[in-house]
C-alpha positions in Angstrom: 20.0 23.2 74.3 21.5 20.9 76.6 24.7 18.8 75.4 23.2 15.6 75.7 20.7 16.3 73.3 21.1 14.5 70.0 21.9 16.3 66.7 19.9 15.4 63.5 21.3 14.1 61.1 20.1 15.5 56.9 17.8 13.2 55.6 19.4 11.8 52.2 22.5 10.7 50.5 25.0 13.7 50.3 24.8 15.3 46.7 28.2 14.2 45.4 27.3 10.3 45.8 24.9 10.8 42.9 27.2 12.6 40.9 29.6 9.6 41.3 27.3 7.0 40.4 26.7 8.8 37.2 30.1 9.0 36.4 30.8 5.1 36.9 27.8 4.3 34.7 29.0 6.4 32.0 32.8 4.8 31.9 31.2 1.5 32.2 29.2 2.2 29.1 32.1 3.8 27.4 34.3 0.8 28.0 31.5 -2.3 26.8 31.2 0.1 23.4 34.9 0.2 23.2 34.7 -3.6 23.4 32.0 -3.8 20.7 34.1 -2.0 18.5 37.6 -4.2 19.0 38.3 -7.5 17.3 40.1 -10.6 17.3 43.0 -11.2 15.2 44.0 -15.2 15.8 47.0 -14.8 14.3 48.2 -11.5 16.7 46.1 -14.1 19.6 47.9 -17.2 18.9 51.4 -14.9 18.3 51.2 -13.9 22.1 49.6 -17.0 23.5 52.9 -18.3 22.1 55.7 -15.7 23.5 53.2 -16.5 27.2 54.3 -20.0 27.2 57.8 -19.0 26.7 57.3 -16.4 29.1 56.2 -18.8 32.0 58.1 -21.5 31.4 55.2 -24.2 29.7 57.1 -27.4 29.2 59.2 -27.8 26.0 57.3 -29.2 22.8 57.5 -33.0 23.3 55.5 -35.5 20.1 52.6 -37.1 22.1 51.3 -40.2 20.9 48.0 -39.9 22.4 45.4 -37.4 20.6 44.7 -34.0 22.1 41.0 -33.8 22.8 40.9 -29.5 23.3 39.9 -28.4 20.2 40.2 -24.4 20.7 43.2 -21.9 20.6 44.4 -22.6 24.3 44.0 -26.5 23.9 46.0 -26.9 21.1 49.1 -24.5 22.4 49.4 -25.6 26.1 48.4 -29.1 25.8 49.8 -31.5 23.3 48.9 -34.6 24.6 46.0 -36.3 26.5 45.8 -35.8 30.3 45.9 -39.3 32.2 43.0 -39.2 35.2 44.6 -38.9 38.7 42.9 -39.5 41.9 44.5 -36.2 43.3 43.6 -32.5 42.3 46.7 -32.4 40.3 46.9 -31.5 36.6 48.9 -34.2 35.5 50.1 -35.7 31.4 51.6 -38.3 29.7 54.0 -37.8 26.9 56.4 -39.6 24.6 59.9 -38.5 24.8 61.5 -39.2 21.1 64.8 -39.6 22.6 63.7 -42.7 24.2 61.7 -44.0 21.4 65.0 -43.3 19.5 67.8 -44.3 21.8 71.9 -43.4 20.9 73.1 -46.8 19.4 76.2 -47.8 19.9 78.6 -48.8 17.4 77.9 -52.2 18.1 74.1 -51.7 18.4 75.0 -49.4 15.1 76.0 -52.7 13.1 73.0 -54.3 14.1 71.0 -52.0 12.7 72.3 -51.4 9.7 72.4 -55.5 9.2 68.4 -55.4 10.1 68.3 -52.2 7.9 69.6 -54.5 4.5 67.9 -57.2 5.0 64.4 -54.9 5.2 65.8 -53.3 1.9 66.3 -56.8 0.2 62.7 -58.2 1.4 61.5 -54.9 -0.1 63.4 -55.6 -3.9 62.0 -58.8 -3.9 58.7 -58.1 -3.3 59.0 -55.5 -5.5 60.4 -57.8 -8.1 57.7 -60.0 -7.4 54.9 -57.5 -8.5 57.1 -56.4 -11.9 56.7 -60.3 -12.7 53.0 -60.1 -13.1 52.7 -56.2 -14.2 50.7 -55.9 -17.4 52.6 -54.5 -20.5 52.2 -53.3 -23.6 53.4 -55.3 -26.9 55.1 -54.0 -29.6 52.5 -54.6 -31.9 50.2 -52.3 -29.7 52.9 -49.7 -29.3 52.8 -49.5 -33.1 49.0 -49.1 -33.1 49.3 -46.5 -30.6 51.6 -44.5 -33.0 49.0 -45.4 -35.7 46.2 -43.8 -33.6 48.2 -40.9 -33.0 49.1 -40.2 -36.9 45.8 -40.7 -37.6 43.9 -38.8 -34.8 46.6 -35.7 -35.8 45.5 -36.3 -39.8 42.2 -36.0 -38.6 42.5 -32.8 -36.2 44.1 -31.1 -39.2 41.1 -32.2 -41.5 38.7 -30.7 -39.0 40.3 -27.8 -37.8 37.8 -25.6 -38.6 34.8 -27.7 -37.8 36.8 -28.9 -34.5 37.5 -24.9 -32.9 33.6 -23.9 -34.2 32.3 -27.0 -32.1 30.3 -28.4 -34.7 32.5 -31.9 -34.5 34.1 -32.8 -30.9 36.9 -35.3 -31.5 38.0 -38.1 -28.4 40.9 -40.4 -28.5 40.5 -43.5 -26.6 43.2 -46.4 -26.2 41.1 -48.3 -28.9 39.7 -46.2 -30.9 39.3 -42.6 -32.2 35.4 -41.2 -32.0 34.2 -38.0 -34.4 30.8 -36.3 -32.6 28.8 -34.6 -34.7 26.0 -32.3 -33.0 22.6 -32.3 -34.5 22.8 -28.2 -35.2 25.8 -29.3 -37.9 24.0 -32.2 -39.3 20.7 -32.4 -38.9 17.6 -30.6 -38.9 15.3 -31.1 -36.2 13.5 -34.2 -35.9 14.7 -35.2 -39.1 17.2 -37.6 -40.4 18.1 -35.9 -43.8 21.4 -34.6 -43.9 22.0 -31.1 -44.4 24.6 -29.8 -47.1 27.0 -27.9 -45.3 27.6 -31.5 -43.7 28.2 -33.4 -46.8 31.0 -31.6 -47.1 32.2 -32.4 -43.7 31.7 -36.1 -44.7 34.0 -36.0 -47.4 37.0 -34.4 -45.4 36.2 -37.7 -42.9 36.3 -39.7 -45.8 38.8 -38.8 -47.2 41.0 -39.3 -44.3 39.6 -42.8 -43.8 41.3 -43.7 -47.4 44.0 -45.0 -45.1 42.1 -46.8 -42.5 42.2 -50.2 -42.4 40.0 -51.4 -39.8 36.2 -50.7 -38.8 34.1 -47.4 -39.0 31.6 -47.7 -36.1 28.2 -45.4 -37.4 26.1 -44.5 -33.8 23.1 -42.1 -33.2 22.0 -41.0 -30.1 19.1 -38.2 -29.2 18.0 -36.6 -26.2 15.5 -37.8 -23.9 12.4 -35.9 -25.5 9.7 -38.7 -26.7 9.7 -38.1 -30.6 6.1 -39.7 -32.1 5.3 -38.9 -35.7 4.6 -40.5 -38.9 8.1 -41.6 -39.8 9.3 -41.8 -36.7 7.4 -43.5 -33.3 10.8 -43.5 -31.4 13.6 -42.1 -30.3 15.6 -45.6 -32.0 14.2 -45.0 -35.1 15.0 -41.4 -35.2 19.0 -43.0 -33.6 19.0 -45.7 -36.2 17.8 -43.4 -39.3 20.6 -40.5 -38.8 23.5 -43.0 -38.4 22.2 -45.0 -41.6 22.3 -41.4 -43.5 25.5 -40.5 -42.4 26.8 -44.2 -43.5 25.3 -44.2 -47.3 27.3 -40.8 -47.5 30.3 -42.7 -46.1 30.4 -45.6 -48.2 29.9 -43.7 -51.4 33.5 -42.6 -51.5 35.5 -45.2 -53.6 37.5 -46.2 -51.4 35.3 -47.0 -48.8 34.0 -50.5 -48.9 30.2 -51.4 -46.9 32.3 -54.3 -45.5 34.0 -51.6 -43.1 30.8 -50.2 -42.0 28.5 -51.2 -38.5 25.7 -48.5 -37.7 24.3 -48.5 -33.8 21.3 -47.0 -32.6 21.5 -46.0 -28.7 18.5 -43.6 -28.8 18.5 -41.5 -25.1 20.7 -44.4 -24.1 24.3 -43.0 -23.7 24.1 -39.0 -23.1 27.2 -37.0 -22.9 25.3 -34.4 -21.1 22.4 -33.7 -18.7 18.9 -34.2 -20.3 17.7 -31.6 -17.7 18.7 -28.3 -19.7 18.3 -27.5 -23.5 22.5 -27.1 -24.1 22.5 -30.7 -22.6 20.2 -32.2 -24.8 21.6 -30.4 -27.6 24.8 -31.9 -26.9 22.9 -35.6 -26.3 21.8 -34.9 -29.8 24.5 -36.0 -32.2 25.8 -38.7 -34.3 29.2 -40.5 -33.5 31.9 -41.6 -36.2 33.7 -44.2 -34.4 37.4 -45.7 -36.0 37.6 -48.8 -34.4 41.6 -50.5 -33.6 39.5 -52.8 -31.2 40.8 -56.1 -33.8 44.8 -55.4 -33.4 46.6 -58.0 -30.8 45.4 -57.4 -26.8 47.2 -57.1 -23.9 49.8 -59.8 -22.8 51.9 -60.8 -19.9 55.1 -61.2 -19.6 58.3 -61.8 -17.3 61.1 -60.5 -19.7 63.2 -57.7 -19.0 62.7 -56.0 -22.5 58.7 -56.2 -21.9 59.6 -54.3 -19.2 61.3 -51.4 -20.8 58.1 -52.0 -23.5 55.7 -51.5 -20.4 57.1 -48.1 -19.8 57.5 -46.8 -23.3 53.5 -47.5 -23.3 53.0 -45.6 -20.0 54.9 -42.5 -22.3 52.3 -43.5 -25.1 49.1 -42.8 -22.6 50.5 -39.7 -21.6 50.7 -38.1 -25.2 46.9 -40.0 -25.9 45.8 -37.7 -23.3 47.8 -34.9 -24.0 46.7 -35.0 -27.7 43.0 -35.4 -26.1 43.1 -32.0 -24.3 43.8 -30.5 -27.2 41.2 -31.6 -28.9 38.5 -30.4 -26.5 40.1 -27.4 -26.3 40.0 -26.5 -29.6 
């Protein structure tokens, strides 16, 4: 063979080329399934996204007045404020330095300040004043009905204990008025108005604590929003109407109850306390309300006295035991 001749070359890639490829694939596939498996803590992310901007020397934390617009991780730690448009291709921003929004005074600039400060503090009192002139206050003649309420919503709570914690009589106090609701299941047969007798004797404990009540006794009844058509009845009002004129002739036959005191209200599906859409609700609807009404005692008043001041909060310390007392109630 002469030495010019050409030698030939294997056909093929050599052997250990496809030994390598294999090996590559399988790290690259062991890697992406390690990186399926991991997960992202933000706090750990946000912890060293914070010690890298230390790190590299980000600027220090400066109050912007402008609103970041990033709204992800990296946004919201390297850029506080909004970047102003440059015509360059430099990243460029804006901020507000405190310390020159708040300038060092001086002691003379220190006196003028503290002038401007008083008379800011004086315009303030007198507006202030200025409201407390037309506030709304409380008379003492309605702070004494408030204490009345509360005596009597108390007497009437320990009357009704046992009615009140098995929830056959739900008791609210308002500012005017205290109202006793009495569910159907405790009164009333079912599309009836006749009273039953357990709640006869639930009348005469209310009675009896009306002895001393002077003013009106409101008589309401309400029912759900079923359509009620029978032989006595062809409404829902006269079904209303018939259960709170029951409940009042078993009122006004105690003694010391006078008809004079009495005003009976129908309201049919009117006013519920519940929703109509399940049967508890309209259970609930379902009831007759005992209303004492304080409505007549002297209204609300305005004055510019110092001593209707001091009133005005004593009546703010009123409302706050009203609703205390309330919770009670509907928690028992």
């Amino acid at each position: 063979m002469s030495e010019e001749a050409e030698c030939k070359c294997p056909e093929g890639i050599p052997a250990w080329v496809m030994t390598f490829a294999d090996l590559m694939s399988l790290l690259l596939a062991f890697f992406v399934l390690l990186f399926s498996f991991s997960e992202m803590d933000k706090a750990v992310y946000k912890e060293l996204a914070g010690s890298l901007k230390d790190a590299f020397g980000v600027q220090r934390e400066i109050k912007a007045k402008e609103t970041p617009r990033g709204i992800n991780i990296i946004a919201r730690e390297f850029s506080p404020g909004r970047p102003q448009e440059t015509t360059i291709n430099e990243v460029r921003q804006m901020t507000t330095n405190e310390s020159k929004m708040h300038p060092v005074f001086t002691d003379a600039s220190k006196e003028g300040q503290e002038n401007m400060d008083k008379k800011s503090e004086s315009a303030n009192d007198l507006s202030y004043n200025a409201m407390d002139e037309t506030n709304v206050t409380l008379s003492e003649d309605e702070i004494e009905q408030m204490h009345r309420i509360l005596q009597d919503a108390e007497a009437v709570r320990e009357a009704l204990e046992e009615e009140i914690s098995q929830g056959v009589v739900d008791m609210e106090i308002t500012e005017k008025s205290i109202i006793l609701r009495i569910r159907e299941k405790g009164s009333f047969s079912s599309g009836s108005a006749n009273i039953i007798k357990p709640f006869k004797m639930i009348v005469d404990k209310i009675s009896a604590v009306f002895n001393d009540f002077d003013g009106v006794i409101v008589v309401s009844g309400h029912t759900d929003n079923v359509p009620i058509n029978t032989y006595r009845f062809r409404s829902n009002w006269e079904l209303s109407s018939s259960r709170a004129v029951s409940v009042l002739h078993v009122l006004s036959s105690a003694d010391a109850l006078g008809d004079k005191r009495f005003k009976i209200a129908a309201f049919a599906e009117t006013k519920p306390v519940a929703s109509n859409d399940t049967w508890d609700g309209r259970a609930n609807n379902r009831r007759v309300e005992i209303m004492m009404d304080y409505s007549e005692e002297p209204k609300r008043q305005i004055s510019n006295s110092s001593d209707d001041e001091s009133v005005g909060a004593k009546s703010e310390v009123m409302l706050e035991v009203i609703e205390e007392v309330t919770a009670e109630a509907l928690v028992l």
